[in-house]
C-alpha positions as CSV (number, residue, x, y, z in Angstrom):
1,X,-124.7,26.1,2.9
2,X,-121.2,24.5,3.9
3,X,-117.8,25.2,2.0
4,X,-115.5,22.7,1.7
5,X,-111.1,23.1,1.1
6,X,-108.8,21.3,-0.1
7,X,-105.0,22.1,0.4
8,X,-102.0,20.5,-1.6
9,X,-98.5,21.5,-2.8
10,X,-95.9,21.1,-6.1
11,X,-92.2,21.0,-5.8
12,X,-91.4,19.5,-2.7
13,X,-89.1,16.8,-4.1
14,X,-87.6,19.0,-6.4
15,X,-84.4,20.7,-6.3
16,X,-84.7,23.4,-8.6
17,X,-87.7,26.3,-7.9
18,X,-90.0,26.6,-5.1
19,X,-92.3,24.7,-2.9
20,X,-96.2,25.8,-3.7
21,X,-98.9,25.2,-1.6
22,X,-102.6,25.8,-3.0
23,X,-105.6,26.2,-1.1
24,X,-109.0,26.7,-2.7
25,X,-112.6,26.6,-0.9
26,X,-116.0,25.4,-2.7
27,X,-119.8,26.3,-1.9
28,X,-120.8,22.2,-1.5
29,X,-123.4,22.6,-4.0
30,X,-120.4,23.4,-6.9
31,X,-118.2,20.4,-6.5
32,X,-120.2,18.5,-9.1
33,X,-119.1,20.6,-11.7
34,X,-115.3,20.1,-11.0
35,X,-116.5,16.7,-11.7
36,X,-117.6,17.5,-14.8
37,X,-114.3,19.0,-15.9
38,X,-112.8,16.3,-15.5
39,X,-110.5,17.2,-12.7
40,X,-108.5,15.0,-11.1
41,X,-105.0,14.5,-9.8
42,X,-102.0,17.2,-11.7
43,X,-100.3,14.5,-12.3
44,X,-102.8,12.4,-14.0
45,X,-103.0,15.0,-16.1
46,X,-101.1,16.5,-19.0
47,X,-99.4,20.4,-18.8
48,X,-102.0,20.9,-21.7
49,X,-105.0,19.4,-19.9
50,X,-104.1,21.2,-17.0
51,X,-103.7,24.6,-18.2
52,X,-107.6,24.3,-19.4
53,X,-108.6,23.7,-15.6
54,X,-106.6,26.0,-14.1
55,X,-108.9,28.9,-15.1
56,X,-112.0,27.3,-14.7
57,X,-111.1,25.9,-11.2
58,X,-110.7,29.6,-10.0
59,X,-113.8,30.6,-11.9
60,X,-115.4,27.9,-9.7
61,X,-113.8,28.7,-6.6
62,X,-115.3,30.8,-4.1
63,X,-111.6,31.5,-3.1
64,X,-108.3,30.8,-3.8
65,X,-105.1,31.5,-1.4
66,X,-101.3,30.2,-3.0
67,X,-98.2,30.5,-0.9
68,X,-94.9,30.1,-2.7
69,X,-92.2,29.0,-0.3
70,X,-88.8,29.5,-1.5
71,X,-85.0,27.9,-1.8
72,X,-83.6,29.6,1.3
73,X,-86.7,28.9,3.6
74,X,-87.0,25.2,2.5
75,X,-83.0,25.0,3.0
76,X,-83.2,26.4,6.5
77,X,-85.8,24.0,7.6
78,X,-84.4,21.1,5.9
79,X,-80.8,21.4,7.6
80,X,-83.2,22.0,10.9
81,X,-85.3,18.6,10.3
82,X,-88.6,20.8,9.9
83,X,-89.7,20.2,6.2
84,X,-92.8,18.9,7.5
85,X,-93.3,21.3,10.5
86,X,-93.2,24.6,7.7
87,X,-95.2,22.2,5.2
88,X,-97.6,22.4,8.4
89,X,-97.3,25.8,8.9
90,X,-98.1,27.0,5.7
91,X,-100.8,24.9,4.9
92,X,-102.5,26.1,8.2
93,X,-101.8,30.0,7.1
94,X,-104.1,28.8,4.1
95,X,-106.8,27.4,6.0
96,X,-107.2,30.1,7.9
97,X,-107.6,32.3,4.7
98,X,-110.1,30.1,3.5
99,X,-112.8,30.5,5.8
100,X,-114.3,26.6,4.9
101,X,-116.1,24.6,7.2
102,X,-114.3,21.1,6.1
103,X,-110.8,21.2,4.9
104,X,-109.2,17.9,3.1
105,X,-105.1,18.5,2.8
106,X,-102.7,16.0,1.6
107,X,-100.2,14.7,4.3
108,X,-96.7,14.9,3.6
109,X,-95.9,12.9,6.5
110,X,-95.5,9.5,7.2
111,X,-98.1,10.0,10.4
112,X,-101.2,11.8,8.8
113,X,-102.5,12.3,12.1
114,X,-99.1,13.8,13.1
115,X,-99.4,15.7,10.5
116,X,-102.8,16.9,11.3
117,X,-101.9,18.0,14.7
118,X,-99.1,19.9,13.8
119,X,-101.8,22.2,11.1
120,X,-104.5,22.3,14.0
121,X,-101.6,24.0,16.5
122,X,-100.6,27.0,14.3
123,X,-104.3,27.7,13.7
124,X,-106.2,30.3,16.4
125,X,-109.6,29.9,17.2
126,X,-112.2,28.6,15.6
127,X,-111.1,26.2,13.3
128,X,-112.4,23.9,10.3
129,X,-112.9,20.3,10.8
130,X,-109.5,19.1,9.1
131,X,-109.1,16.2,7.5
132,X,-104.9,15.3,7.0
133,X,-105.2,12.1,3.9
134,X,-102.0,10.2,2.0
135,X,-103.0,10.8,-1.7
136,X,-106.1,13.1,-0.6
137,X,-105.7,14.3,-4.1
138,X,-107.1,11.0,-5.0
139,X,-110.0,10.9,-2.6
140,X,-110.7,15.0,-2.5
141,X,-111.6,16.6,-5.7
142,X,-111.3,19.8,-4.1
143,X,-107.7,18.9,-3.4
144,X,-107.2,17.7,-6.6
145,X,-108.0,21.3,-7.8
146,X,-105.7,22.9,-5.5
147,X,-102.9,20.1,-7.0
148,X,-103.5,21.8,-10.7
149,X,-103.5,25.6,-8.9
150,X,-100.5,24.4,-7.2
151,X,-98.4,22.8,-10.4
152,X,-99.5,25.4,-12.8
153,X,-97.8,27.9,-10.9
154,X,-95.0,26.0,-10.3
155,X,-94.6,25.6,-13.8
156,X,-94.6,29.1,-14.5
157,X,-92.1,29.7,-11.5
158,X,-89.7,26.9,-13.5
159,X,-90.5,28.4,-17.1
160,X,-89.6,31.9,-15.6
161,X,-85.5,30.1,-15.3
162,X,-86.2,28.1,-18.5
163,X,-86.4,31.6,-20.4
164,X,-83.4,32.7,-18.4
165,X,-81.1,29.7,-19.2
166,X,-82.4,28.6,-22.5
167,X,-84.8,25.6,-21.7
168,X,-82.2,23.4,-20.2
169,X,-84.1,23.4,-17.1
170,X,-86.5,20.2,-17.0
171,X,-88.8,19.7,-13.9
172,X,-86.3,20.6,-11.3
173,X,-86.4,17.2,-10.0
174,X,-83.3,14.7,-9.4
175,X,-84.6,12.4,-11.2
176,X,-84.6,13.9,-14.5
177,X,-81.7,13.8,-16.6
178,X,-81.5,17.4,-17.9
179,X,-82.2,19.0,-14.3
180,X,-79.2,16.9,-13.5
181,X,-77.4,18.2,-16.6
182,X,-78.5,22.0,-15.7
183,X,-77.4,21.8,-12.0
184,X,-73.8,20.1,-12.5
185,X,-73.3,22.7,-15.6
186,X,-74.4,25.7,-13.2
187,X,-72.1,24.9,-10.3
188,X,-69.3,24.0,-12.8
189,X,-69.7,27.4,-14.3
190,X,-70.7,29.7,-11.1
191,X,-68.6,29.5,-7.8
192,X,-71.9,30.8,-6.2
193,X,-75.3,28.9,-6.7
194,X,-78.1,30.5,-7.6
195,X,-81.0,31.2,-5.2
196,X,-83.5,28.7,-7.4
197,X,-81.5,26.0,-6.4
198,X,-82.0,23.9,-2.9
199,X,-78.2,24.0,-1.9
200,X,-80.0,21.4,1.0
201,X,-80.9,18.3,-1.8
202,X,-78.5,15.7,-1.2
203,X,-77.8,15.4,-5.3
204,X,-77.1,19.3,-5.2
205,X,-74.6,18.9,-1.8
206,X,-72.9,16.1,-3.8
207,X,-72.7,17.6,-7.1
208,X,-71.1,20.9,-5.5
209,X,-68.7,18.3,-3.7
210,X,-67.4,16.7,-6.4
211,X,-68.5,17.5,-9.8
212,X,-68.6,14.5,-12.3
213,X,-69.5,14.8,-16.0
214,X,-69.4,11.4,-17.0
215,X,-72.9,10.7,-14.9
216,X,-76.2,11.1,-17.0
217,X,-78.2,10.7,-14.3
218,X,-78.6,11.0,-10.0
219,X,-78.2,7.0,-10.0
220,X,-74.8,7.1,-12.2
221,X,-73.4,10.1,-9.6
222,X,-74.0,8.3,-6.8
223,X,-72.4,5.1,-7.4
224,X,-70.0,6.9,-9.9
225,X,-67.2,6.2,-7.1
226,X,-68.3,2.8,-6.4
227,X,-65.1,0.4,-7.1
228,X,-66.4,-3.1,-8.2
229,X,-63.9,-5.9,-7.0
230,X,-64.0,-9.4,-8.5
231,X,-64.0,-12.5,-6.3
């Protein structure tokens, strides 16, 4: 009998809400009926669609271990150049909760081997046989399931400030027009930002800089001080 893990995380580009990281471990035997769910990557997958997995992956599970790592701790390492060293960390906290013989996690750095390294050495002991994969959530199905564990908490974490402010939110991520919206209106309103917001993001630094409502979007803010000159 050998158990298999899978290890991913939610949020990490996002500026609003937390990072989570998911673990979950499998008896071997079971992975066939994640198949059969239909499991697959969050985000091939609709909020709907993943809300019906999301109990019947922890039904499946043997175990399940979620870390939520917050504004202030992602700031810290950010301004310290160690996203990736306390994405490491974490992720090894969780394997060792897991107890699985073979653990797939997806790589969040450039070097997955780096990446790998940096899990084994903040591991004691015995250890699983680790496998660190760009897009594992594509190749592992057990890490697929820990990437729907992972965003359907997250989304409860970001519905928890929707309720708060109204549904202005949107998915926390600089990219999306009505986080954009949300943040500029927050700092333009507050003189201290809230502790759900990454005070680290570049789009969040700039915004608190200089706050410009004529920009509908990150790409219109940051060349909204661009001056054209004609030849």
């Amino acid at each position: 009998m050998r158990y298999v893990g899978g290890v991913d995380e939610a949020g990490r580009g996002s500026m609003i809400g937390p990072l989570v990281v998911a673990g979950i471990c499998i008896e071997e035997s079971r992975l066939d009926r994640l198949k059969e769910l239909g499991v697959k990557d969050s985000k091939k997958l609709s909020h709907e669609r993943r809300e019906f997995l999301f109990p019947k992956i922890l039904e499946i599970s043997d175990f399940t271990y979620v870390i939520k790592i917050d504004c202030e701790t992602i700031d810290k390492n950010v301004v310290q150049k160690r996203l990736n060293i306390l994405e490491a960390r974490t992720m090894a906290s969780i394997i060792k909760n897991l107890n699985a013989d073979i653990v797939y996690v997806d790589s969040c750095d450039v070097n997955p081997q780096r990446f790998h390294d940096n899990i084994v050495s903040n591991i004691e002991g015995k250890k699983p046989m680790i496998y660190s994969l760009h897009k594992a959530e594509n190749i592992s199905i057990v890490v697929a399931s820990a990437s729907i564990v992972a965003k359907v908490l997250r989304d409860e974490e970001i519905g928890k400030i929707n309720e708060k402010y109204g549904n202005d939110v949107g998915s926390g991520y600089p990219s999306d027009k009505k986080s954009i919206d949300f943040v500029r209106k927050l700092l333009r309103d507050s003189r201290q930002v809230p502790n759900f917001i990454r005070k680290s993001w570049k789009p969040v630094k700039m915004m608190r800089e200089n706050s410009s409502p004529q920009c509908s979007t990150i790409t219109d803010y940051l060349f909204s001080n661009v001056q054209y000159i004609k030849p």
